[in-house]
C-alpha positions as CSV (number, residue, x, y, z in Angstrom):
1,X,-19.0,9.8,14.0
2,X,-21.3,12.7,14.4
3,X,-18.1,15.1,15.5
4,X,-16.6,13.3,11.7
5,X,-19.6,14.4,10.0
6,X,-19.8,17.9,11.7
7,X,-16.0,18.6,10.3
8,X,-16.4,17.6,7.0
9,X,-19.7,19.1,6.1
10,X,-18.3,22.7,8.0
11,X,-15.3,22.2,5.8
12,X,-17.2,21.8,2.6
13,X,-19.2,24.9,3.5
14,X,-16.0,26.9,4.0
15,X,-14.4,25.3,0.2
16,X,-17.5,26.4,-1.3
17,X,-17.7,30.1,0.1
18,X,-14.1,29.9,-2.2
19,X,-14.9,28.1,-5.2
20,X,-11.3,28.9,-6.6
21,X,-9.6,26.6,-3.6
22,X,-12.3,23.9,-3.6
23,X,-11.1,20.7,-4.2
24,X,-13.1,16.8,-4.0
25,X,-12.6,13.4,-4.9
26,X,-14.3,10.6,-5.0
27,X,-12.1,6.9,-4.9
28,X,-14.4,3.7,-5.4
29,X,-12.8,0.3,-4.7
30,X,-14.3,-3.2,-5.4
31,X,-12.2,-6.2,-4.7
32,X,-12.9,-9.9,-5.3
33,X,-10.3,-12.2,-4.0
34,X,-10.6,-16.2,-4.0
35,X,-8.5,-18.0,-2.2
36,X,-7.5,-21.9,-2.7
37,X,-4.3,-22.5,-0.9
38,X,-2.6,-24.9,1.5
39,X,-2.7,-24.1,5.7
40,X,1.0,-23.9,5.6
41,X,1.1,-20.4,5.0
42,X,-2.3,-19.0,4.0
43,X,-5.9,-19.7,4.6
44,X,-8.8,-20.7,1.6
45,X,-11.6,-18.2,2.2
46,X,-13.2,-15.3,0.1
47,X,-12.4,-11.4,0.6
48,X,-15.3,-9.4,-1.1
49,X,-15.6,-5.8,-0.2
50,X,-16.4,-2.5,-1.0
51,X,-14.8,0.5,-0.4
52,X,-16.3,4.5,-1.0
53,X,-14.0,6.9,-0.1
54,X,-15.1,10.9,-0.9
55,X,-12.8,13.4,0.5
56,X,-13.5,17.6,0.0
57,X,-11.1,20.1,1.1
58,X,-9.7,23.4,0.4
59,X,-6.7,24.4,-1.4
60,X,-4.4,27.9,-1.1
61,X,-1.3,29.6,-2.3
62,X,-1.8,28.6,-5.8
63,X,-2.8,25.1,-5.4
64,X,0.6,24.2,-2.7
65,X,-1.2,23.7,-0.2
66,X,-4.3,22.3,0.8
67,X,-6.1,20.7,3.8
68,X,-8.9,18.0,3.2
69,X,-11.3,15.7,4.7
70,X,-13.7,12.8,4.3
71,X,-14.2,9.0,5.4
72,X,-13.2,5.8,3.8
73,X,-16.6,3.1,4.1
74,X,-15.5,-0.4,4.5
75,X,-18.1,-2.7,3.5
76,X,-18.1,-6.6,3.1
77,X,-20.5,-7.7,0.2
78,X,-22.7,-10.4,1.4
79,X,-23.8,-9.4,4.5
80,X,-26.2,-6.6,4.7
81,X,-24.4,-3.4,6.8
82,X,-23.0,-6.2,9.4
83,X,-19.2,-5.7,9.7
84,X,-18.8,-2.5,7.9
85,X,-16.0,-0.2,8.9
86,X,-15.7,3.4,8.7
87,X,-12.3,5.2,8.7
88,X,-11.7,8.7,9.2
89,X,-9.7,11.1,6.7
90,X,-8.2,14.2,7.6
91,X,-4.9,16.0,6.7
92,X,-2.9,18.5,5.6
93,X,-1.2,18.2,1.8
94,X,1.7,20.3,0.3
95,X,2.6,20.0,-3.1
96,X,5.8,21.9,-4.3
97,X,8.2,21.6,-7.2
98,X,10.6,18.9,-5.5
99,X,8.5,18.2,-2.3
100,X,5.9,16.9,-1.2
101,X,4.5,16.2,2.6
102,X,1.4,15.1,3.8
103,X,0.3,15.2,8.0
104,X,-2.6,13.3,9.6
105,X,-4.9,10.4,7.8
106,X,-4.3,9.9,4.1
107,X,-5.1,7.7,1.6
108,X,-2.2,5.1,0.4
109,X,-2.5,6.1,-3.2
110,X,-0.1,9.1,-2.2
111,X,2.4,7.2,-2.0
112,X,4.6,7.3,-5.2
113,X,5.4,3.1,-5.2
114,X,3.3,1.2,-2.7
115,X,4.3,-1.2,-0.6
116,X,5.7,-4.2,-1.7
117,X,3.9,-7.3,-0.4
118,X,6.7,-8.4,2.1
119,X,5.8,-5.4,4.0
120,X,2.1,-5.0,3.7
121,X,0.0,-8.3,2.1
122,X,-3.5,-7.8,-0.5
123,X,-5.4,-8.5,2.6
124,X,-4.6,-5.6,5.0
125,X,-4.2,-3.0,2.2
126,X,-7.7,-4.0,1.0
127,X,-9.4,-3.1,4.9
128,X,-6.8,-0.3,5.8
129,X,-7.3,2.5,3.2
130,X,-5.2,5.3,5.2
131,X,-1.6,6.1,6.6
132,X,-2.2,7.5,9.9
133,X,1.0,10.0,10.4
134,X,3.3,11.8,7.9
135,X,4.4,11.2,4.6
136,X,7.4,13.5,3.3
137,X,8.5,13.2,-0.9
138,X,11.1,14.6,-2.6
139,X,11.0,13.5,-6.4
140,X,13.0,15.0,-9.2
141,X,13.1,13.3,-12.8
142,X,15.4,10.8,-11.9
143,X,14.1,9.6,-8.8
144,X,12.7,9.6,-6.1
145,X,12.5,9.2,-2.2
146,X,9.9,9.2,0.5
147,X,9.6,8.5,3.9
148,X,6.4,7.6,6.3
149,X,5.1,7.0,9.4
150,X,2.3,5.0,10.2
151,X,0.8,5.4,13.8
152,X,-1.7,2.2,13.1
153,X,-2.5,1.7,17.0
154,X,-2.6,4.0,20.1
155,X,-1.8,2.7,23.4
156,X,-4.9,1.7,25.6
157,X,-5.7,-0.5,28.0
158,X,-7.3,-3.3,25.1
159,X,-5.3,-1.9,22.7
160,X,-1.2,-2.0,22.0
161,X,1.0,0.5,20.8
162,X,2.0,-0.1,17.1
163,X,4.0,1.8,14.4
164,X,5.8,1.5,11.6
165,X,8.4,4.0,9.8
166,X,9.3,3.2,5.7
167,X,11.7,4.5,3.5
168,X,11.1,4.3,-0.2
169,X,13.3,5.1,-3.2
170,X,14.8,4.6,-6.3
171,X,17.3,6.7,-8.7
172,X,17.8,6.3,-12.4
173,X,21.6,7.1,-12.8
174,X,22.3,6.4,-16.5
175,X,19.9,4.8,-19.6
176,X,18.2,2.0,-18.1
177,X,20.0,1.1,-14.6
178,X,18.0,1.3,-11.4
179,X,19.2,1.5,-7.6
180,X,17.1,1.6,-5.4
181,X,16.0,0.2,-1.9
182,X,13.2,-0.1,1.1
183,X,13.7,-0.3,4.7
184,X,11.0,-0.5,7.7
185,X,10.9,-0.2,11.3
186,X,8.2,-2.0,13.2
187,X,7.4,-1.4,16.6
188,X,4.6,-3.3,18.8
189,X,4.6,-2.4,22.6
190,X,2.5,-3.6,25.3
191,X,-0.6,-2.3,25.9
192,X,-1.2,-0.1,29.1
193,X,-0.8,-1.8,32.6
194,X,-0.1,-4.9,30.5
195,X,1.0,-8.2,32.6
196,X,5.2,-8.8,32.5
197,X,4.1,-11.6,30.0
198,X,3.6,-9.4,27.4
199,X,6.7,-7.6,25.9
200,X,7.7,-5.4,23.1
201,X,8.7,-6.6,19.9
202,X,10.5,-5.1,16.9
203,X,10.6,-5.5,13.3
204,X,13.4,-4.0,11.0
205,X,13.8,-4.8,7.3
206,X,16.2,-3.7,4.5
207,X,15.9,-4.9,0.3
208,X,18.7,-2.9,-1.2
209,X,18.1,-3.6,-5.1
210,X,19.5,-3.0,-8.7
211,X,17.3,-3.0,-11.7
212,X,17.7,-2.9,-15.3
213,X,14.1,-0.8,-17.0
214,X,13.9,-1.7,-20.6
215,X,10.5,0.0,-21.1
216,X,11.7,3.0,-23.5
217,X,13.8,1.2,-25.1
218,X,11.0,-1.8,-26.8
219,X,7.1,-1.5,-27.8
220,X,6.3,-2.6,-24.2
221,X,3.8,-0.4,-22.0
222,X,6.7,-1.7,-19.0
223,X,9.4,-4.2,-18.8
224,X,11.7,-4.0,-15.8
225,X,13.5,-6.6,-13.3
226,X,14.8,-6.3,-10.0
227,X,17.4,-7.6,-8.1
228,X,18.7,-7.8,-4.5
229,X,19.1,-8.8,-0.5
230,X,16.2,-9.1,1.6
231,X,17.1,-8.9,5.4
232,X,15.0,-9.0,8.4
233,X,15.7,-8.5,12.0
234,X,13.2,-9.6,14.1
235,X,12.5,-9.7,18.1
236,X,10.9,-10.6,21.2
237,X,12.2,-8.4,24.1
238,X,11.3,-11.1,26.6
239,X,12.5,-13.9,24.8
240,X,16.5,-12.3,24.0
241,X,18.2,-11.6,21.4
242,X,17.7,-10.6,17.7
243,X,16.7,-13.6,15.3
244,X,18.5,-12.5,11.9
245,X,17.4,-13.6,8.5
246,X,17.9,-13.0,4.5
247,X,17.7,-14.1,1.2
248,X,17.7,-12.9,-2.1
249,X,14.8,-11.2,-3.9
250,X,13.7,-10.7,-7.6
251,X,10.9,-8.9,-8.8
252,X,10.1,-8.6,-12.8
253,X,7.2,-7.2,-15.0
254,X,6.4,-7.2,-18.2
255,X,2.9,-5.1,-19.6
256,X,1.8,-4.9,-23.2
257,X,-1.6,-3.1,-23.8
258,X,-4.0,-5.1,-21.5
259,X,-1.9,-8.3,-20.3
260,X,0.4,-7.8,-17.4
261,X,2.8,-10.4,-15.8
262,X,4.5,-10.2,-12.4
263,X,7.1,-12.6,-10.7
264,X,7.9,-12.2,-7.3
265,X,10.8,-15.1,-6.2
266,X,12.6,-15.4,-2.9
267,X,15.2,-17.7,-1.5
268,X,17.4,-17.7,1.5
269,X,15.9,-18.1,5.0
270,X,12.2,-17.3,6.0
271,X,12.4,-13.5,6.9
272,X,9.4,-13.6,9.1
273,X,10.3,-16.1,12.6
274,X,7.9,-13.8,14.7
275,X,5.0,-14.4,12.6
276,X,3.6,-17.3,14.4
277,X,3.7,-15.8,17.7
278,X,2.4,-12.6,16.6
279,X,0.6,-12.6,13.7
280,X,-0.3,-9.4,11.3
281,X,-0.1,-7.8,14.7
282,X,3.2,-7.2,14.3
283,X,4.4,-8.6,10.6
284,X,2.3,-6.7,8.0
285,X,3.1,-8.3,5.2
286,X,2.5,-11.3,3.2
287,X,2.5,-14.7,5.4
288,X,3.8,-16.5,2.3
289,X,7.6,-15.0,3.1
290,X,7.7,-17.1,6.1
291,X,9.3,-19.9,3.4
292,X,12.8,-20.4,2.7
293,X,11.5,-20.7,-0.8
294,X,8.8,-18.8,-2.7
295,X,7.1,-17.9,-5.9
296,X,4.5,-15.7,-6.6
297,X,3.1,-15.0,-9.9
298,X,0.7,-12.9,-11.3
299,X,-1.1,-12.8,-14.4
300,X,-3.2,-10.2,-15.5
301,X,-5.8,-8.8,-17.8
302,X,-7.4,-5.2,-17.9
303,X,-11.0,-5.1,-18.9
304,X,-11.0,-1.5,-18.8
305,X,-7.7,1.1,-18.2
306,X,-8.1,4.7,-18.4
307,X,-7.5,7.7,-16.4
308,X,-10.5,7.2,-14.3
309,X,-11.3,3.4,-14.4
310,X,-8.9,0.3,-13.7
311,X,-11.0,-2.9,-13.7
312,X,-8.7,-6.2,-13.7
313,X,-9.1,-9.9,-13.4
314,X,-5.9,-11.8,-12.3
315,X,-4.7,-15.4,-11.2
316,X,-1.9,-15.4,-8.6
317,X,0.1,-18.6,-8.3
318,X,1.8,-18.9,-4.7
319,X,4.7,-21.9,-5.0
320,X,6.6,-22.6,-1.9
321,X,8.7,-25.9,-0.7
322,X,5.5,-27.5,0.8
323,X,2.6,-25.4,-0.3
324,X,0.3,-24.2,-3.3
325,X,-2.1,-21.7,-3.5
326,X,-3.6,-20.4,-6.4
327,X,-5.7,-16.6,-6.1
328,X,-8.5,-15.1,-8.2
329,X,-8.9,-11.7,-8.1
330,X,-11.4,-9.3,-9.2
331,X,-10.4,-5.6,-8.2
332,X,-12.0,-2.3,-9.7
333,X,-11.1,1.4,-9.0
334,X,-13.0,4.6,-9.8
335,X,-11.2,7.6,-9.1
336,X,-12.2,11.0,-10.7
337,X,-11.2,15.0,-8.8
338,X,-12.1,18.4,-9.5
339,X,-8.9,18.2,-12.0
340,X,-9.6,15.2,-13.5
341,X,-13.3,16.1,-14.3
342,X,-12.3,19.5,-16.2
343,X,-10.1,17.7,-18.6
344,X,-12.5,14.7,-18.7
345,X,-12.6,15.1,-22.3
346,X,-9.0,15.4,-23.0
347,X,-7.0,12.4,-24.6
348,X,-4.3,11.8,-23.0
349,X,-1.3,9.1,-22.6
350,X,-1.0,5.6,-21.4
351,X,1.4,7.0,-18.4
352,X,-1.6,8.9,-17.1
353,X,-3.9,5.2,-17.1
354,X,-5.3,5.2,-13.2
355,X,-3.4,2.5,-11.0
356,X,-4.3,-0.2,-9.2
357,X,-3.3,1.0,-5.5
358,X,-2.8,-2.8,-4.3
């Protein structure tokens, strides 16, 4: 911690002895999540944290390049400073007219779509603010594409190797059609003079999709649905062979000034057999796509949307064959940079509003 500190404060000093090339950020998260649900799938408990992230760094060649560094603070509400977490940031950035490429620990809000939930759940995202590896972006107008790598666990003797690589993208051929598609490889390994009981394990999943975006063509702030095959391939090393599943997934959202709706349905076979023996260990992602059948929906409502504040209050309904669960959720983000703050006084349009990053 004291080596963290030592880097970021002689970094600052070296931005300000350039005032042209200094750049800072400050990202402030609060999340309330209440969860009433059936064991099936998912547990009832309360998430309530905090999360301060400030960043400085030091940009060059007219803005294309920049290195930066700072700490994401963790903190569970409730409890005093028990159980807080503190996680490094520190990476390189370039930004250029079709790519972009980030190396080291960086926030997730670089990434131009997160995650969908079958690949990384609310609960995870909310305690692991950064990538740890290499992010690489190529966007034009009518699409886009990026690829990461996410080196979430070095290989100790307590500790077991674990990454995961993601591709990301979507194109916008002609007028409203959509293609578009993720696919993830997940690795766990053993950990370092492990017993033979423990083996490696391997995660691969693919959701090719078409979509239809109606959002310029109707007084909607977005409207856009999503179609296509979810398929996992999943397996244990000591126990054989590859376990293959899929289904079919739908995603659709509808936003109109400050109310929001997103549905999230899946059917076909339960794309996560692995899950009970490994846990979030290996299978990021939402517990919920265990089910053969399942239904998520979200409603929401924005208290306050701007460029620099997102506050939000939404009830998520999880259906499944044999379960219920039913999610309140509080969730605030601050976010202001040296960019934002010079044209603080600017108006400017709805597409510039700040996201919520989970």
């Amino acid at each position: 911690m004291r080596r963290l500190v030592f880097l970021v404060t002689l970094l600052a000093s070296v931005a300000l002895a350039n005032a042209q090339g200094f750049t800072w950020s400050i990202d402030y998260n609060t999340i309330f999540d209440n969860r009433e649900c059936d064991y099936d799938y998912s547990a009832n408990g309360t998430i309530f944290v905090s999360r301060l992230s400030p960043e400085v760094g030091l940009s060059f060649l007219n803005g294309t390049h920049r290195i930066a560094g700072g700490v994401s603070w963790v903190q569970p509400v409730g409890n005093g400073w028990k159980d807080y977490k503190l996680c490094p940031t520190l990476y390189y950035r370039h930004e250029g007219k079709a790519w972009n490429a980030s190396f080291g620990m960086f926030p997730r809000s670089q990434f131009i779509s997160p995650l969908p939930k079958y690949l990384l759940s609310d609960s995870i995202a909310y305690h692991q603010p950064n990538v740890r590896g290499l992010l690489i972006q190529y966007v034009k107008p009518k699409g886009y594409a990026e690829l990461s790598l996410d080196w979430r666990s070095l290989q100790s003797e307590d500790r077991r190797e674990a990454f995961n690589i993601n591709f990301n993208g979507q194109w916008n051929p002609r007028g409203i059609f959509l293609v578009g598609g993720h696919a993830q490889l997940n690795h766990l390994a053993r950990r370092k003079n492990a017993p033979a009981t423990e083996g490696v394990n391997d995660d691969i999943m693919v959701n090719p999709y078409v979509g239809l975006d109606f959002t310029r063509k109707i007084a909607m702030d977005s409207l856009m649905i999503k179609a296509g095959a979810l398929v996992s391939l999943q397996r244990s090393r000591l126990m054989g062979g590859w376990q293959n599943r899929a289904g079919l997934l739908v995603n659709a959202i509808a936003e109109k000034k400050r109310i929001s709706v997103e549905e999230t349905f899946f059917v076909g076979k339960g794309v996560m057999p692995l899950y009970p023996l490994f846990g979030t260990l290996l299978n990021m992602g939402d517990p919920y796509f265990q089910a053969p059948l399942y239904s998520r929906t979200d409603v929401s409502f924005h208290f306050i949307r701007n460029r620099f504040v997102n506050m939000e209050a939404s009830l998520v309904f999880h259906c499944t064959e044999k379960a219920f669960g039913f999610w309140q959720q509080l969730k605030l983000r601050v976010f202001v940079d040296e960019k934002l703050w010079k044209t603080r006084n600017e108006s400017k349009s709805h597409a510039e509003w700040l996201r919520n990053v989970y």
